[in-house]
C-alpha positions as CSV (number, residue, x, y, z in Angstrom):
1,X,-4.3,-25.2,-23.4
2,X,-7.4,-23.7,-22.7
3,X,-9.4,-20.0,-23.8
4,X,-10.3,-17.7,-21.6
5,X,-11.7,-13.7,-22.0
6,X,-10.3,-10.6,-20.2
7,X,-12.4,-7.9,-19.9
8,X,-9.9,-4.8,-19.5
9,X,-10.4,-1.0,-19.2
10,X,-9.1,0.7,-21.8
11,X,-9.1,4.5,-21.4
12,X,-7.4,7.4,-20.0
13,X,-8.0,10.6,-17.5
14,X,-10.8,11.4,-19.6
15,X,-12.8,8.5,-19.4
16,X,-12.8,5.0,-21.0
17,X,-14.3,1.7,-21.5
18,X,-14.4,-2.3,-20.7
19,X,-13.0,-4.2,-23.7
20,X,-13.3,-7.7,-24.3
21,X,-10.1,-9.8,-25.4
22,X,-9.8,-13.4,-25.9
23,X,-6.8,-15.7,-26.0
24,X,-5.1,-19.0,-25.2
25,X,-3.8,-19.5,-21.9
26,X,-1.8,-22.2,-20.5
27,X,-1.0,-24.2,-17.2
28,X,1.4,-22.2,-15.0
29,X,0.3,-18.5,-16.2
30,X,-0.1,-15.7,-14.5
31,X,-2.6,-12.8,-15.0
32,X,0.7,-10.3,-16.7
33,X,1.2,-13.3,-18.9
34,X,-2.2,-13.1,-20.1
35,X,-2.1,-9.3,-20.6
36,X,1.7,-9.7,-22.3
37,X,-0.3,-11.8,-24.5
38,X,-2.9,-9.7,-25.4
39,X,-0.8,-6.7,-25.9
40,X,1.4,-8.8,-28.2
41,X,-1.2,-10.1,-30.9
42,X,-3.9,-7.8,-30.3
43,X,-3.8,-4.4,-28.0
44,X,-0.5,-3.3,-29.0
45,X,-1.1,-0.1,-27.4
46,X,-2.2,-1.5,-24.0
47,X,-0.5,0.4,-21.5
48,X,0.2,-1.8,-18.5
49,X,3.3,-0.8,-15.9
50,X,5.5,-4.0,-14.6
51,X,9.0,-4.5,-14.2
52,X,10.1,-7.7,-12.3
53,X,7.5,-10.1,-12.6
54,X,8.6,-11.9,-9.3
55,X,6.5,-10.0,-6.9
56,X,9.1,-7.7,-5.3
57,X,8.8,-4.3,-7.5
58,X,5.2,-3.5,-6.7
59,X,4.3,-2.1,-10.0
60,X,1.6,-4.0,-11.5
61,X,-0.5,-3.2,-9.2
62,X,-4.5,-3.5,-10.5
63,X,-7.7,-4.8,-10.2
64,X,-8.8,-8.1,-10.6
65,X,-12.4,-9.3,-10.6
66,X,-12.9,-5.9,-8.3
67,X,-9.7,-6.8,-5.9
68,X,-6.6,-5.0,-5.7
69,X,-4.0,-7.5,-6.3
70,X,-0.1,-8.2,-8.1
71,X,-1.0,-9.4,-11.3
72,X,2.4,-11.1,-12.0
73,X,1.2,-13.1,-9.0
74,X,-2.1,-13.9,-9.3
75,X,-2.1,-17.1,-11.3
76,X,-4.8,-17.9,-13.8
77,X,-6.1,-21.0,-11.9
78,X,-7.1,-19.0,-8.9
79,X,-9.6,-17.5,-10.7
80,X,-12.6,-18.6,-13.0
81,X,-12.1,-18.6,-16.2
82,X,-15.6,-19.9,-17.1
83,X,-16.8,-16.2,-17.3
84,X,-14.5,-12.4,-18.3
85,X,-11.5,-11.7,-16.1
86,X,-12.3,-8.5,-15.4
87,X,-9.0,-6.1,-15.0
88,X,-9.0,-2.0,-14.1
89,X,-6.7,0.5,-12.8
90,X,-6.4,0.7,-9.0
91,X,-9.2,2.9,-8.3
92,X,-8.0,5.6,-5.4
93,X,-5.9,6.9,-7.7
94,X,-6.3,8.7,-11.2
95,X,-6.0,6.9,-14.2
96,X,-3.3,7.7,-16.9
97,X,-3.8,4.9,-19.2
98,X,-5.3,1.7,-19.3
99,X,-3.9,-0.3,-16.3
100,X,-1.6,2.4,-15.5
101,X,-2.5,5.0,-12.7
102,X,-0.9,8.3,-11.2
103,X,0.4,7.5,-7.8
104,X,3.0,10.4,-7.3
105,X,0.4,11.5,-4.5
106,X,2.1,8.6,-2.3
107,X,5.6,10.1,-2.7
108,X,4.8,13.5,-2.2
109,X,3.0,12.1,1.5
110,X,6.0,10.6,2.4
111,X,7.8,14.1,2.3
112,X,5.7,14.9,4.5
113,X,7.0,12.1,7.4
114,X,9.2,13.4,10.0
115,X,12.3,11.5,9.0
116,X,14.5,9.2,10.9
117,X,16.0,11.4,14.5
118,X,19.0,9.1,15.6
119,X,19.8,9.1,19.9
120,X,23.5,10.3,20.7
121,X,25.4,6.9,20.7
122,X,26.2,5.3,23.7
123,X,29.6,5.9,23.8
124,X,32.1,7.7,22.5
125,X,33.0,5.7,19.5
126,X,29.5,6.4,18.2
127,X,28.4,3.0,18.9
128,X,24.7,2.4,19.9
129,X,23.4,-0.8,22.2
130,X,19.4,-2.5,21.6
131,X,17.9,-5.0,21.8
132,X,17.1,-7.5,19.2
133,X,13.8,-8.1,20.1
134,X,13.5,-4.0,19.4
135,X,15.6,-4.9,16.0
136,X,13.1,-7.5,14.7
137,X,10.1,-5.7,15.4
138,X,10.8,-2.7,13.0
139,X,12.0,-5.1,10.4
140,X,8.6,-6.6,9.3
141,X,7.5,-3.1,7.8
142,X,11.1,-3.0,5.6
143,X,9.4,-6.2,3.7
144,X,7.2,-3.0,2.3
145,X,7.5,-3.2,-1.8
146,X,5.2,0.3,-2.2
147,X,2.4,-1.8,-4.7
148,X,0.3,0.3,-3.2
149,X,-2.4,-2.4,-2.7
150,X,-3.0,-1.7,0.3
151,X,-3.1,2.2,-0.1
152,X,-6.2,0.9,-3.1
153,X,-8.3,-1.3,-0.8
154,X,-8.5,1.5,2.1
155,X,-11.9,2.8,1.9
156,X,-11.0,6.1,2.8
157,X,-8.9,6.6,-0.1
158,X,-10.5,4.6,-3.0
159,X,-14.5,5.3,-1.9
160,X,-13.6,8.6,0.1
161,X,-11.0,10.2,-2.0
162,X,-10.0,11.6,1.2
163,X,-6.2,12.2,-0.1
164,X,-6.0,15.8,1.6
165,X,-6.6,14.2,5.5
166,X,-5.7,11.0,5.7
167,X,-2.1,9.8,4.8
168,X,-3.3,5.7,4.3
169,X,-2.2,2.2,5.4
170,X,0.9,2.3,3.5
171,X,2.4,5.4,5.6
172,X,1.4,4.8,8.9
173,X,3.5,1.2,8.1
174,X,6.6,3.9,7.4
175,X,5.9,6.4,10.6
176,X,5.5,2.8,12.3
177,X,8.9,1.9,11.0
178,X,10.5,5.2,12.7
179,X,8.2,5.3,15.5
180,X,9.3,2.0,17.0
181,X,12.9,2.0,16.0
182,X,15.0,1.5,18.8
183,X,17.2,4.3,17.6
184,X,14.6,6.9,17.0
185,X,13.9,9.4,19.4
186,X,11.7,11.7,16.9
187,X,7.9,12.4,17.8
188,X,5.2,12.1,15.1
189,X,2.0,11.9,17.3
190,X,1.1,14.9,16.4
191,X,1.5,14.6,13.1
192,X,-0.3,11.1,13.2
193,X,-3.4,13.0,14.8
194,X,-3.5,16.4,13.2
195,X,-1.9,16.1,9.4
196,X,-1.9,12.6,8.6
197,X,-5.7,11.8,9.6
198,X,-4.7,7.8,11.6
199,X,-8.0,8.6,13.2
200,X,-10.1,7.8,9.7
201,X,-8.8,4.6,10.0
202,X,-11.3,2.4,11.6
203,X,-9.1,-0.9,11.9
204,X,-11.2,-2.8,9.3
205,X,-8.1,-4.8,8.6
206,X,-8.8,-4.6,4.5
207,X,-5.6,-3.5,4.4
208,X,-3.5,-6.4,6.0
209,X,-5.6,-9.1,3.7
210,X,-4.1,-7.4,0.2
211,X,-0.5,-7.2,1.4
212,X,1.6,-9.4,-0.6
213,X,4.2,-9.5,1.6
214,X,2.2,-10.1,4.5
215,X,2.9,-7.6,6.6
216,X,0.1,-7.6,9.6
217,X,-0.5,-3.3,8.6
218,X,-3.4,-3.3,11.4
219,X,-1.9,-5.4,13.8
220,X,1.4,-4.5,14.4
221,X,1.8,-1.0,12.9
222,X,-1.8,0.9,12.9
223,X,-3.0,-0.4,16.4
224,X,-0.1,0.4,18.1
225,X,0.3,4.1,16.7
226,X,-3.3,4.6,17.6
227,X,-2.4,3.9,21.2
228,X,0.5,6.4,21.2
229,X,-1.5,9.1,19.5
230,X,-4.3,8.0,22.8
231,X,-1.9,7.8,25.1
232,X,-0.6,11.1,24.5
233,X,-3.8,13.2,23.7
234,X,-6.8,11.5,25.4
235,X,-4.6,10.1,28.4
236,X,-6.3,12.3,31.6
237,X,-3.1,12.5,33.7
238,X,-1.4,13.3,30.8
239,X,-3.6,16.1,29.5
240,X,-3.8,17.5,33.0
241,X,-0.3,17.6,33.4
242,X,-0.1,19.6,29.9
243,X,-2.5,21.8,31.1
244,X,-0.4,22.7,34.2
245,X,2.9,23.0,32.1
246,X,0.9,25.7,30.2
């Protein structure tokens, strides 16, 4: 058993304030434990959203020591304790209370995605032929859990507040998703260059190193829509052949 301080925000839309809260902590916890804790014998009106405590819900979200991170995953021994475990709201998104922010912004974005356009089958008993390669690639981005970490970190959201251009990380991973679905034969490089902003991403790759799922964001989904949105605006031939069809 050992003591350690947590230094969380307490406040609301308004405004708040770093409080200081000590209590015991033991081998094995995790950051939510702590918090539990302190709600329990001494906050009892900390507001703090969670759900599964197993890393697959996404919801408590926060900021730990200044990172975006899960705190029902973020064990107590990976940080040090000598000095206040500091713990805030995500910041690129308003606060309600305490640890708890607003992020209805995300699911109103993803309205705006051109959803899923399936190909005619292949046959007539509506029965469609790929690839598995083509299978496996899309499925990385389902490992997606919406924590919204990522969506945090991205500086063009949380130091930027850039929510009316840019659509972040976690939304190019869904047109990504669409885009390279085998089945798909929708178009959203327009959207990806005009309404959703993928050029403000400069490929900084913040985004892949909070993802607790590990899903390489940069790599495999933002890089490759770049090139399409290239390829189809910026391309030469391409324009000149667009300028001829006009």
């Amino acid at each position: 058993m050992a003591v350690a301080t947590f230094r969380i925000w307490r406040g609301n839309s308004e405004g708040g304030e770093f409080r200081d809260y000590t209590t015991e902590v033991f081998p094995g916890m995790v950051v939510l434990d702590a918090v539990h804790r302190i709600q329990a014998e001494q906050a009892n009106d900390l507001a703090v959203r969670w759900n599964c405590k197993a890393g697959k819900c996404g919801s408590c979200s926060a900021e730990i020591n200044g990172n975006p991170r899960l705190m029902c995953m973020t064990r107590l021994n990976s940080l040090p304790l000598d000095r206040p475990v500091a713990l805030q709201p995500m910041r690129a998104f308003p606060p309600i209370k305490d640890l708890v922010t607003d992020v209805s912004w995300n699911y109103r974005v993803k309205k705006t995605i051109r959803k899923f356009e399936p190909r005619p089958p292949d046959d007539g008993n509506g029965t469609w032929l790929m690839a598995q390669a083509d299978v496996d690639r899309v499925q990385e981005f389902r490992r997606c859990i919406e924590c919204y970490l990522c969506q945090d970190v991205c500086h063009v959201l949380r130091e930027h507040s850039l929510h009316d251009y840019f659509v972040g990380p976690r939304f190019l991973v869904h047109t990504a998703a669409l885009e390279m679905h085998p089945l798909d034969i929708g178009s959203r490089t327009g959207d990806l260059k005009n309404q959703h902003g993928i050029s403000y991403c400069n490929i900084t790759k913040c985004c892949t190193k909070v993802c607790p799922e590990g899903i390489a964001i940069t790599d495999n989904a933002i890089i490759p829509l770049k090139e399409r949105v290239v390829d189809e605006y910026f391309d030469p031939v391409r324009k000149l052949f667009r300028i001829l069809r006009t």
